[in-house]
Structures are given as structure tokens and as C-alpha cells.
Steps between C-alpha positions, in 0.01 A plus 500: 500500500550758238361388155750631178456451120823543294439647160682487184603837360701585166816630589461825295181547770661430852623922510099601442419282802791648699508816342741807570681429853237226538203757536262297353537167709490659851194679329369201378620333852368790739125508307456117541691387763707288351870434487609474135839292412634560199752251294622727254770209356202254437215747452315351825271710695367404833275667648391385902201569690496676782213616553111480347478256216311711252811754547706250428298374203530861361869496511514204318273696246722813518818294432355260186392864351851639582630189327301507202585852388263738690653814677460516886242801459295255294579172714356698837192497355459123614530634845138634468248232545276547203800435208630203389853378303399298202804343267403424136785214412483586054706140470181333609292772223701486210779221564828499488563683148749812641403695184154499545540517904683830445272623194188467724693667817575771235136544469399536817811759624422716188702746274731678765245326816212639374243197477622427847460827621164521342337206688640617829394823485136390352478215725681593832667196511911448469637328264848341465618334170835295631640201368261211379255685702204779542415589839199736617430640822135649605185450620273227413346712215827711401699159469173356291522801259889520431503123444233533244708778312762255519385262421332626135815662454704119544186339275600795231209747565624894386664729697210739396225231569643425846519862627100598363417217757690611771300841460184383437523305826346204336474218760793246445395170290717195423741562178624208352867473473 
């Protein structure tokens, strides 16, 4: 019997996971052999195994990432088996204050993308800011540096002070939020 997990996706995300004449789910289909159902009216994705379970466990992967923002060039990374998808939910950081929610999301996208393009680029890790959310996707140590930079930037640590780390290469310790 096949095993399937139906995901939730923001409507304003289900074209990224089906992309332009639905390139990007038989992509995402043909690379993990799985058969992906999408309910574009109630923002349901389903994807089905078919074939190895870790495959299938990447599509899931591949489709949260989709969902929460990421491109497909930077949701494919999950197909390799050394990076990971990790979603930072800010409601559960900061509460539920929108002002401060968006403030803080502010900080971490940057005048014009900047802070955001920053950590990526000094890191290697992605990085999506979408919604109540901040998702990263690298390796074990790419993810561990970008969520530090993040992280100081969310407890209110300078733009300036932030990006000296990231170039240093100091080794990622806990910030307080």
C-alpha cells in the first residue's frame, strides 16, 4: 500500500509547487518518485509514495520549502542528503504582536534584501522570510550559522555586529532572544 501525507500550502504558494506548465511537480515527481496531487481550491498537497521512502521523505521536504516561500532552485537542495529544511515559527519567538512580528522580519530581510542576502551568501544556507515564519535550508553547519545571524538580528544585535561574525567565522553560540 502506498503511504501519502497531505500538506497544507498557502494559496499564494500552490503555482511555486506547480510552477510554469507544472514543470516543477513532474520535476519534483520524476526526482523522487512520487505522484504529487495538488488541491489548488483548498491549498492541499498530497504527495504519494511510490517508490523508496527516503525519496519520498524528500518530497515532502521539497514541498514544505516550496510552501514556505523558498524558490524551487533553493527547495532542490533537500534532494541532496547532507541538507536539511528547518522552519523558525517567530509567533512562538516574539508572540503574537504583528508590529513587532513584522519589525523583526524587517530586520532580518534587510534594506532592499540585503541582511538576507548577507547571511546566505556568508553562510551558504537559504533563507526565506514568509509569513509568521523564517525558514533556512543547508547543511548541518550552514543552517547552524544563518540561524545564529538570525537569530541576534530577532534578539536586536546590529546589522554591522551580525555581519563581522559571519566573516570572522566565529563558531555559532546560543543568543538569547
Amino acid at each position: 500500500m502506498d503511504d501519502s501525507e497531505s500538506i497544507l500550502v498557502p494559496h499564494d504558494r500552490i503555482g511555486a509547487i506547480i510552477g510554469k506548465k507544472g514543470e516543477t511537480k513532474r520535476d519534483i515527481e520524476a526526482r523522487t518518485d512520487t505522484k504529487i496531487i495538488v488541491d489548488s481550491r483548498e491549498g492541499e498537497v498530497e504527495i504519494v509514495r511510490k517508490g523508496e521512502p527516503i525519496k519520498y521523505l524528500r518530497a515532502t521536504r521539497v514541498v514544505k520549502a516550496l510552501g514556505r516561500g523558498f524558490s524551487p532552485e533553493h527547495a532542490f537542495r533537500l534532494l541532496n542528503d547532507d541538507c536539511m529544511l528547518e522552519i523558525i515559527e517567530l509567533q512562538e519567538v516574539l508572540g503574537k504582536n504583528q508590529s513587532r512580528l513584522k519589525a523583526k522580519k524587517g530586520r532580518v530581510i534587510g534594506e532592499h534584501g540585503r541582511a538576507r542576502a548577507e547571511i546566505e551568501r556568508d553562510t551558504g544556507a537559504s533563507i526565506s522570510v514568509y509569513g509568521k515564519t523564517i525558514g533556512i535550508i543547508g547543511t548541518e553547519e550552514e543552517m547552524e550559522r544563518a540561524r545564529h545571524a538570525v537569530e541576534m538580528l530577532i534578539g536586536g544585535a546590529s546589522h554591522t555586529t551580525v555581519y563581522s561574525m559571519l566573516r570572522k567565522g566565529e563558531p555559532s553560540r546560543k543568543f538569547e532572544l
